[in-house]
N, C-alpha and C positions, 0 to 999 in steps of 0.2 A: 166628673167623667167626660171624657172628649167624644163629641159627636162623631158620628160613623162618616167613612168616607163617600162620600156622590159621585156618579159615575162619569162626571167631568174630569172631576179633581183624580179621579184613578186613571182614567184611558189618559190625562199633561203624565201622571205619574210615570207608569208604563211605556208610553211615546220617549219621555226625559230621558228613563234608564237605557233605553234599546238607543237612543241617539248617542249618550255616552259611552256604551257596549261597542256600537259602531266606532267610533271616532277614535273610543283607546284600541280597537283589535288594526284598526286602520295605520294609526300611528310605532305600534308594535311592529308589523309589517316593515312599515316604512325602515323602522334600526334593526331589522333582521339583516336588510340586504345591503344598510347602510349603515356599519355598527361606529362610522363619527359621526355621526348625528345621534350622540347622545341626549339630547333635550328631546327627541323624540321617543327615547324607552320611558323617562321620566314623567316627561306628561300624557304618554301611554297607560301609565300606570295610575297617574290622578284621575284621569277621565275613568277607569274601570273599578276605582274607588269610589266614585261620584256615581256608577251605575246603583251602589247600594245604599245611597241617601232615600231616594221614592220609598223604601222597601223598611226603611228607620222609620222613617215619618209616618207607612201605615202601620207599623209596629206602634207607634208611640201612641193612634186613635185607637187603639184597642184596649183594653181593659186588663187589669191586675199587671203579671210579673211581664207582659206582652209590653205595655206601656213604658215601664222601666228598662226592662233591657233593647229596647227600640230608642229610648235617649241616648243609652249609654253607648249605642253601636254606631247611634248619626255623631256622638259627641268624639268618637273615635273613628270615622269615617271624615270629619272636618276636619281632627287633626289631620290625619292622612294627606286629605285633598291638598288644603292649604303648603303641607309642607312640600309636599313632589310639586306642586306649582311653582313655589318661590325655586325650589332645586329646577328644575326645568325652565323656566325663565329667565335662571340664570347662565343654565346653558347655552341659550339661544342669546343672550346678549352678550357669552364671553368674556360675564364674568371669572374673577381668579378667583381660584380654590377658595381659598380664604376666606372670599368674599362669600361666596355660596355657603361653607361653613357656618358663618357668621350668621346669616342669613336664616339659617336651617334652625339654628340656637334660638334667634329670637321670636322665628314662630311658633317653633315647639314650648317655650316658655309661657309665649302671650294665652297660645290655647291650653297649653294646662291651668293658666290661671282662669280661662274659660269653664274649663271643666269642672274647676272648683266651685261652680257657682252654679251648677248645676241643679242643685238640690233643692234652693230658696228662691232662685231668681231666673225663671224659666223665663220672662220675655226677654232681659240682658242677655241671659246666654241663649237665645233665639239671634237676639238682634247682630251679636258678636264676630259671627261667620260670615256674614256679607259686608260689615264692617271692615275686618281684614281682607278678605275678596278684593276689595273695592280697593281698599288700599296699595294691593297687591298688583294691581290694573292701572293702579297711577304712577307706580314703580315702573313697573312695566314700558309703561308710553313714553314714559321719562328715557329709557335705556334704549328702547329700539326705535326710536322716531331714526334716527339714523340708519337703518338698516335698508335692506332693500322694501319691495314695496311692499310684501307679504307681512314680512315682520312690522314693517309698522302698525296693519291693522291687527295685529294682536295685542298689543296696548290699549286702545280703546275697545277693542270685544273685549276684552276679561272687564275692563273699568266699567261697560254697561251690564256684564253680566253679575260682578257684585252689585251694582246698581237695581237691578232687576230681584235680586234676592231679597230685598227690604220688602217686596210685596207679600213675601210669604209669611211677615206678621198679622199681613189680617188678618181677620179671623173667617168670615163668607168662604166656600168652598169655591165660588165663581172667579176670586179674585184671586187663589193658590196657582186656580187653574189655569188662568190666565197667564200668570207669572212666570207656570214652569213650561208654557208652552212658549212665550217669549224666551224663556231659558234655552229648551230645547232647538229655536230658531238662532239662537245665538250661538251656541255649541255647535251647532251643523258650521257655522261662518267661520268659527274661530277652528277647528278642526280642520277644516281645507287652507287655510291660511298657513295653519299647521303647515300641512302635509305638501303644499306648494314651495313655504319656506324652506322645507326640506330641500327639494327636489331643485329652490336655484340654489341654497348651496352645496348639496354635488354636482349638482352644474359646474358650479363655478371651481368646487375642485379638480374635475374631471380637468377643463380649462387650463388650472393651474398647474395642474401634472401634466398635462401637451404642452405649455407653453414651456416647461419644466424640461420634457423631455428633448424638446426644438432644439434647446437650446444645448444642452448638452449634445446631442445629435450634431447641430450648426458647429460647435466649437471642438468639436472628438477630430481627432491627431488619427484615428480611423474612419475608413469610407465608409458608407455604409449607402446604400442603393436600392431598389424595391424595381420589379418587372414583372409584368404579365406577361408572358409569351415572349417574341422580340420590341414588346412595347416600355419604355424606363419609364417608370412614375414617380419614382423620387430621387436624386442624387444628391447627397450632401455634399458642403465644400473641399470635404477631404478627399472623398474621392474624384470630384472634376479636377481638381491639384494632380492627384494622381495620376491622371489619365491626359494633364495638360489642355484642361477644356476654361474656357471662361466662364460659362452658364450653363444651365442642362440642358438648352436647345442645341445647342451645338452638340451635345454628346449622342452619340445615337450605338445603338445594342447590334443592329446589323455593320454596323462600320467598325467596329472596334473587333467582333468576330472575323469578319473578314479578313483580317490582318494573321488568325492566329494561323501557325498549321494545319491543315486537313485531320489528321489525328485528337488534338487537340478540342477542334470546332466536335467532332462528334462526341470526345469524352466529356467535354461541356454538355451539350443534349442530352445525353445519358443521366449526366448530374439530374439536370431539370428535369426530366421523367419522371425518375426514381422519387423526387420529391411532392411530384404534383401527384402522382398513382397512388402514394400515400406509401412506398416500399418503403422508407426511412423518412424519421422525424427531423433528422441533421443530419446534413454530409460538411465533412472537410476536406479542399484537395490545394494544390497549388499549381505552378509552374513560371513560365516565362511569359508575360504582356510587353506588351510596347504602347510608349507613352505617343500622342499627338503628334511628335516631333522627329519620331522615328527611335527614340533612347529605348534600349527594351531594359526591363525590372524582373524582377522575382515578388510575383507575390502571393500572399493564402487567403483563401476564400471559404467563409464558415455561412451556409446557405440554413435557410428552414420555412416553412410555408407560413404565409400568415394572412390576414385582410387589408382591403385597403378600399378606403371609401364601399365598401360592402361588396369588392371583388377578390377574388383567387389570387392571391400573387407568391411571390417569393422575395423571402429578404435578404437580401445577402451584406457579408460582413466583410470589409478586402481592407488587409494588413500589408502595408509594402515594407517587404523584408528584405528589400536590395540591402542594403549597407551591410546585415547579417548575414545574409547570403555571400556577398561579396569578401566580408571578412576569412565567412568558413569557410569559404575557396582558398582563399589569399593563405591561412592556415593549411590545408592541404597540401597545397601547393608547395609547402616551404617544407613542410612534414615528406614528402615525396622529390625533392631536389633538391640535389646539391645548391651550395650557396655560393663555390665560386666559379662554377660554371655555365650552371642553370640548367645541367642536363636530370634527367632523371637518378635517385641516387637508389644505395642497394635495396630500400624498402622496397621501390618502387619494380623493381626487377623482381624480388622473393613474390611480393601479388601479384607480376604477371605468372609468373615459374609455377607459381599455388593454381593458378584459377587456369593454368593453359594444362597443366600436371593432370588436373582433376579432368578435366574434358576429355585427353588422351584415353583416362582410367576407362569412365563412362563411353568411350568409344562417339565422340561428339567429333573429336579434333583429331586433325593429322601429327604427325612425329614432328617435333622440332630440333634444333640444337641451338644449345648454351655456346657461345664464344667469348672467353675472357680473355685480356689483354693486359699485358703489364710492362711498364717502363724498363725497358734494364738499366742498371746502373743509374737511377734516376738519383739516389741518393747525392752523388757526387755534385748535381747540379746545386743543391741547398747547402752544401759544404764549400764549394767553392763560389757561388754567388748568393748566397742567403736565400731565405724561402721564398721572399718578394717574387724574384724573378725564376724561381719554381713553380709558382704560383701560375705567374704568366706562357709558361712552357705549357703545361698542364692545361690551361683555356685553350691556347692555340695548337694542341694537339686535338682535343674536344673539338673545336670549331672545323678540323681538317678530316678527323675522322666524318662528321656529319656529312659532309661535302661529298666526299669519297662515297659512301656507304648510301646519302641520298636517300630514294626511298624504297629498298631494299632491307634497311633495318634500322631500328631507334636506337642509337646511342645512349649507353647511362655507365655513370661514372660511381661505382660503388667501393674504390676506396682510393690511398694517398694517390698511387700512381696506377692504379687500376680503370680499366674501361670494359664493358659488356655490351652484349647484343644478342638476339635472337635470329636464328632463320629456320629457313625448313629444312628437314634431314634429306630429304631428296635429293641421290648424288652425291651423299656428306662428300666422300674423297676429292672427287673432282670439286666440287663447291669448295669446299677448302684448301684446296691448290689453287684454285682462282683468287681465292680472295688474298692468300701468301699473298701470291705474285703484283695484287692491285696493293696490296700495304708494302712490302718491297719496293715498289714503285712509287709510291706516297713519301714513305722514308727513305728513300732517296734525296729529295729535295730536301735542304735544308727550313727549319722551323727560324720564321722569319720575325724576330721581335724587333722592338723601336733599337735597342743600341746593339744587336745579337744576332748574329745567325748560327743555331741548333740543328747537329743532325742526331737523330736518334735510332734506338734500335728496338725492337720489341717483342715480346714473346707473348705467344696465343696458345690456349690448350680449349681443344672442340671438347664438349660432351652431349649425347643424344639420346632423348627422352622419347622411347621407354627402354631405347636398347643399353645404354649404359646405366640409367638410375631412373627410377620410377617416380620419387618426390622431388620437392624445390631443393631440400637442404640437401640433399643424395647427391644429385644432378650440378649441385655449386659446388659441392665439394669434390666431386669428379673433375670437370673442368678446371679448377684450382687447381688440384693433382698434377692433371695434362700441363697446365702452363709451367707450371714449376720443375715440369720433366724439359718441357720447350725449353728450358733456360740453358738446360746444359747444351745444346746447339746455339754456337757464337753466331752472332747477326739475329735479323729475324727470320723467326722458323715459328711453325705451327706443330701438335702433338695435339693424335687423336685420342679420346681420355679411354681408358679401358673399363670394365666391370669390379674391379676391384680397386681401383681408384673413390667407386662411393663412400667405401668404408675405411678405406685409408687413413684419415683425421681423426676417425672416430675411433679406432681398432688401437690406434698408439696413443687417445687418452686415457681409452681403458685400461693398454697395459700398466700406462706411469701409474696411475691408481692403483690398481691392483699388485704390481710391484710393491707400493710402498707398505700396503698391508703384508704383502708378503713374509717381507722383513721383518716385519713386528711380528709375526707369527712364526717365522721362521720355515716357511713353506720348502724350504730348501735339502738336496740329499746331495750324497757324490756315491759316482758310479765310478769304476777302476777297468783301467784297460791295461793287461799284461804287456811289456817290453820282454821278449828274448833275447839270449844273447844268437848271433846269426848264423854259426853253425854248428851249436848245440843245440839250440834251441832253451837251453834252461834259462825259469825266470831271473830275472835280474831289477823288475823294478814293476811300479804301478804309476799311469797317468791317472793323479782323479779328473772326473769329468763331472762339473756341476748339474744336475737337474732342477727345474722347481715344478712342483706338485701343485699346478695352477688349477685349484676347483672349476669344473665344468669341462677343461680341457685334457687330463693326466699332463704324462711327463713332456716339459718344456725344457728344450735342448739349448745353451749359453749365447748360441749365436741368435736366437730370438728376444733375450732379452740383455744381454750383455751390453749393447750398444746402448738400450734403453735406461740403464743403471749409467750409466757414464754421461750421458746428455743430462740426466737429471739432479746429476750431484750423489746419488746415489753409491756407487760404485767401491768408495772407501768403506761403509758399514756394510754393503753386501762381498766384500771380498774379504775384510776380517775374517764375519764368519764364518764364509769356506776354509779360509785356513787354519780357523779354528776347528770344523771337522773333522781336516784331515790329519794333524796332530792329535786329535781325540783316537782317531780310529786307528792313530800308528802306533798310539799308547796302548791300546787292547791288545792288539795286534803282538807288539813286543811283550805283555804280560802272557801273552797264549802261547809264542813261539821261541823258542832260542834262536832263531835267524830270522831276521823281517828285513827285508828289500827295502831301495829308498823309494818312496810316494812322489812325485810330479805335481806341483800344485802351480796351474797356470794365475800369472799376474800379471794385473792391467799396466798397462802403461803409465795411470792415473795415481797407483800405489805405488809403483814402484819408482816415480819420481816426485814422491812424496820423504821429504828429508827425515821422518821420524819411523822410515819404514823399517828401515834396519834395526833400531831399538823395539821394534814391536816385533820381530821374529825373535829375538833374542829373549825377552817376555815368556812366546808362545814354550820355548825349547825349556826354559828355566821352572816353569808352571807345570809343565808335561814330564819333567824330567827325563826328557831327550839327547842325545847326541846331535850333534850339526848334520852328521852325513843319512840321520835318517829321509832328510826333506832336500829335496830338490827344487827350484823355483824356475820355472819357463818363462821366459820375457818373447815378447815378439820380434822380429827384426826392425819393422816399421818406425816399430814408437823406440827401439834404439838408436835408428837412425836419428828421430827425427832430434832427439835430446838427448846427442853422443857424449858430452863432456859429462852431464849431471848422470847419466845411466851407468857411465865408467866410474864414478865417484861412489854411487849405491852400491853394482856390483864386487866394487873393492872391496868397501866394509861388510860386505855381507861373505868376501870370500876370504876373508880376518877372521872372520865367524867359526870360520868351516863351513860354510851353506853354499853347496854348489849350485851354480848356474847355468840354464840352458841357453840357447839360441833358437825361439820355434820360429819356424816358417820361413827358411832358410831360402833363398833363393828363387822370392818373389819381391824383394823391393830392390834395396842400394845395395848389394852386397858388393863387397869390394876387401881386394887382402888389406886394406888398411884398416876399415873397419873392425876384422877380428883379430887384427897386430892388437888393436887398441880397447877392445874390451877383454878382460879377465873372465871368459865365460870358460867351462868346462868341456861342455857338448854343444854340437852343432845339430838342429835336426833337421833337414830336409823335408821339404815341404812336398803334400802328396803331389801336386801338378805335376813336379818331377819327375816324380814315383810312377805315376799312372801311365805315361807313352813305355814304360820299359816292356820289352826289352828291345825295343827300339835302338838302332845303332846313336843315333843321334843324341836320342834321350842318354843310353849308357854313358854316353863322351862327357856329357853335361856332369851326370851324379860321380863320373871314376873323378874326374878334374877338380870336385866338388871335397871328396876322400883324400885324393892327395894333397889338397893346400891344408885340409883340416890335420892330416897326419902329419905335414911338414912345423905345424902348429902345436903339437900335439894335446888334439881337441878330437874328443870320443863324436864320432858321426852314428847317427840314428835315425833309417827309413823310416817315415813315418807313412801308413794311406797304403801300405802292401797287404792287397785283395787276391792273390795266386800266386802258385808256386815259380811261375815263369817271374813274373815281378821279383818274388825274392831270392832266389836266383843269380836276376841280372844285377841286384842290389848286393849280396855277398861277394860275387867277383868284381864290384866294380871300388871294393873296401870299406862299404857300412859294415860297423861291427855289431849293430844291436838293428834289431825289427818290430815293426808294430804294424797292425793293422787288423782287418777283420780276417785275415786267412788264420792268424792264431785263437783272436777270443773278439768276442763285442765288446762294449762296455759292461763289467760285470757288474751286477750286485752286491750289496754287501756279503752275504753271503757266499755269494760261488766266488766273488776275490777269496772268502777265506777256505774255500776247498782248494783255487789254486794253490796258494801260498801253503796249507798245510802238504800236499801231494810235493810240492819245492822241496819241504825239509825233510820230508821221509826220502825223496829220491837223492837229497845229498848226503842224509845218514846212512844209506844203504852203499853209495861211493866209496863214505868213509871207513 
């Protein structure tokens, strides 16, 4: 039985365990706030292992299963200790994994072979633990003699602290006490050693990350700067480059302010405020500085509060983005002008037209006008000397208009031979007779090139926002309009644009689209206007008159889109199948009636000097099982004139046919007796201008002179446009044999044509 403990050997015990308690909750502490200094959780953790060796040891002086399980908790308390020791001192001499590993292996092995000896050889495995200890301590001094000066004395405290433990074989309670109270004095030394070694190396990290950061700081391609107030406390070398300074004495916060603008200097302050008050964590902003030398930059500045030597300051972060800047100008710039001139091109004009448009709306801005200008006949210049020296015309008309125009208005060049400007609408007329009379004057003078002198001429169309068009695109395309109207007055001339010029461009894209669906839909009708004979009055024929049934609009009259079908290419499949119609409805017509009058089908000039045209009416009559003298075909004068041989060559075969031919619109273009010596037409019809002065003496002499060359010809004459009975009248004595117009019927319907035409055949069966 083991003697009881004495109150020496309890109060080293006691004192021991509360110094180890201390020393590991110390060291714990220490890798909470500094979790790389792991050698300090490790032998945080030995030491708080070692608080419950006193606590084994009184266990093991007690009696029965006290005894026993108080060996067996020290003998699993040493392992413990032992092994976070070796781990932890290996930490702290940085050692490699490996190495620790290793290390861990072979204490864990040596003291379980301790352990095993537990049973029989109670002073061996006494003595065993300060053995390793000791050994542990020699290791130790060996690895960190090199270190700073903390860590060396923890080589020699662990090597006299397993040295110290061989006391605790004796057997005396005086000489335990002893021991663990040297123990205890030992652990307090090696504990701050500890906790010192700690604290120089985050020193020395802290160090290594400033030095770390310096330097990246010293060597960053960005400024970076720190101030208190108007005071600089640090500027790196990128930013004194920046700012063209050789050192930071030379740079100063109130001298480089002072250079900025007034505006500028206080949205800078504002910055600083906002920052120091605490209203924003980070601001970003930029602008324009000037370096040392006078060169100004574009640069951004990313600000945020921070310390500095345990002051208030701000740090700021300055990116010089001249080059970027300079670029995305340079882009601009090229995006927004012409390239061989260098004036402003049409972008550049749609954003002012957009943003001066929108002010007017909003009631900001005054009325302005659009002036656009265009070469005439410029083409001729690149036809007859190539585009080089079009090119060249074009700069030196650009360079003359500026000159002229001065600063009055900015020139910009928005197409081939196109030029624009802006003024104010105030006075548009006069301002625009002035300015005629200043480009008159301008173009007068010959365009003076190296081997060339050019005179030119040019056409301007005004338009005036918000009297003519409200938008940009409205207001260009008014003006456009106006110039293209300018064109028809030879020289230069100006043309004010009008209100329905905005829609102009717009209005005839829509038609040609919609036209073309038309066709595929077949949106199309004919209306029938009665011919009388002139002084019976009984019918004798129908003109059809095309309509198209244009959704959103009703009925659409030929002369709104007829022209539009002939510009487009259109014109052959949209007059097909009108006359395919009207063969349709002369076939009804003939199956309803024993007498059907001939139909009038007007044809384009397009078709009918089309060489396969005469084989396509011949088709229609064969298809319909027609006679020739059912259909009639009206040709214009115009487009006979203008294609007299090939219109003579159509009309022939088509009067081989049997398909008679008219003359409409008699005596508004060439007419001439030789003209109708020379076409094979049947009838002539007089055109209503004619028609309209009668019974005007004048007018009468015109339509009788008009009657007798056709009678001399023998070619049926037909007033067409007679609106009262005085008209027709002076049209029957003057020898029209046939009458049209609105004083007998409108264009009829299908329908009311066929109550005419059936009222025709009752009143000739009742004759007969």
């Amino acid at each position: 039985m083991m003697p009881a403990v004495g109150p020496a050997l309890l109060y080293s015990l006691l004192v021991n365990s509360a110094v180890s308690l201390i020393i590991g909750v110390a060291l714990l502490l220490v890798w909470r706030h500094h979790r790389r200094q792991r050698f300090t959780f490790d032998l945080g953790l030995a030491h708080l292992v070692q608080v419950l060796v006193p606590l084994c040891l009184l266990a093991v002086r007690s009696s029965g299963a006290w005894s026993a399980l108080g060996q067996a908790g020290g003998m699993v308390c040493t392992v413990a200790y032992t092994g976070l020791m070796v781990v932890g001192i290996g930490g702290l001499s940085q050692w490699s994994v490996a190495q620790r590993e290793w290390l861990v292996l072979v204490a864990l092995l040596a003291l379980a072979g301790l352990a095993a000896l537990v049973s029989g050889l109670a002073l061996l495995t006494a003595s065993l633990a300060p053995i390793f200890n000791t050994l542990v301590g020699v290791v130790a001094t060996r690895r960190l003699w090199r270190g700073h000066n903390a860590e060396r004395l923890v080589g020699p405290l662990l090597l006299a602290l397993g040295l110290s433990q061989f006391g605790a074989l004796a057997e005396p309670d005086i000489a335990q006490a002893w021991q663990l109270s040297l123990g205890s004095v030992l652990r307090v030394a090696l504990g701050l050693s500890l906790v010192y070694a700690a604290l120089e190396r985050s020193t020395e990290e802290i160090r290594r990350l400033r030095d770390r950061y310096r330097r990246l700081i010293e060597h960053s391609h960005q400024g970076v700067l720190v101030r208190a107030g108007d005071e600089l406390l640090y500027a790196n070398a990128a930013v004194l480059e920046t700012y063209g300074y050789e050192n930071q004495a030379q740079m100063s916060l109130p001298g480089i302010e002072r250079a900025l603008p007034a505006v500028e200097r206080e949205r800078l302050r504002h910055h600083m405020r906002q920052l120091q008050n605490g209203e924003v964590d980070e601001i970003d902003w930029e602008g324009v500085r000037v370096r040392r030398d006078g060169t100004p930059m574009w640069l951004r500045f990313t600000a945020w509060r921070t310390l500095w030597d345990e002051r208030p300051a701000t740090q700021i972060l300055v990116t010089n983005q001249t080059a970027q800047h300079d670029a995305t100008h340079a882009l601009l710039h090229q995006a927004m002008h012409d390239d061989l001139t260098g004036l402003p091109n049409r972008a550049a004009l749609l954003q002012q037209l957009r943003e001066r448009c929108a002010k007017v709306a909003e009631g900001e801005g005054g009325a302005f006008g659009l002036v656009l200008l265009g070469v005439d006949r410029f083409k001729l210049f690149n036809e007859a000397h190539g585009h080089s020296l079009g090119d060249e015309v074009l700069k030196a008309l650009g360079q003359a208009l500026q000159r002229e125009l001065g600063g009055d208005a900015q020139v910009m060049r928005i197409g081939a031979d196109e030029f624009a400007w802006l003024v104010t609408s105030d006075g548009a007329l006069p301002d625009a007779a002035a300015l005629v009379a200043r480009l008159r004057h301008l173009l007068r003078q010959p365009m003076v090139l190296r081997h060339h002198r050019f005179f030119l001429d040019a056409s301007m169309g005004m338009a005036l926002c918000p009297d003519d068009a409200g938008d940009a695109e409205a207001l260009l395309r008014a003006a456009n309009a106006a110039m293209h109207v300018a064109k028809r007055t030879p020289g230069t001339s100006m043309a004010l644009a009008e209100a329905r010029f905005a829609l102009g461009s717009s209005d005839l894209l829509a038609q040609e689209q919609a036209l073309r669906t038309a066709i595929v839909q077949r949106q199309f009708s004919l209306h029938y206007q009665p011919k009388v004979e002139a002084w019976s009055g009984r019918l004798i024929g129908f003109e059809a008159l095309a309509r198209w049934q244009r959704p959103g609009f009703g009925p659409v009259g030929p002369g709104e889109f007829i022209a539009t079908a002939e510009r487009t290419g259109l014109i052959g499949e949209l007059g097909e199948m009108l006359l395919r119609l009207a063969f349709e409805q002369v076939k009804v017509w003939r199956d309803a009636f024993d007498r059907v009058v001939p139909v009038a089908v007007n044809v384009s000039p397009l078709q009918m000097l089309d060489g396969e045209f005469p084989r396509l009416v011949t088709r229609m009559l064969d298809e319909h099982g027609l006679p020739p003298q059912a259909i009639t075909l009206e040709l214009t004068e115009s487009a006979a004139v203008a294609n007299l041989d090939l219109a003579r060559d159509q009309i022939l075969q088509l009067r081989r046919l049997g398909v008679e031919v008219a003359l409409d619109d008699f005596g508004t273009g060439f007419s001439s007796l030789n003209m109708l010596r020379s076409l094979p037409v049947h009838t002539v019809k007089i055109d209503r201008g004619l028609i309209e002065p009668l019974p005007a003496p004048d007018a009468l002499a015109v339509v009788r002179a008009i009657c007798q060359l056709a009678t001399a010809l023998d070619l049926q004459v037909i007033a067409e446009g007679v609106e009262n009975e005085a008209q027709a009248d002076a049209a029957r004595q003057a020898g029209c044999q046939v009458l049209q117009g609105e004083l007998f019927a409108q264009p009829l319907t299908l329908g009311e044509a066929g109550d005419w035409l059936s009222e025709s055949v009752s009143d000739l069966m009742r004759l007969t």
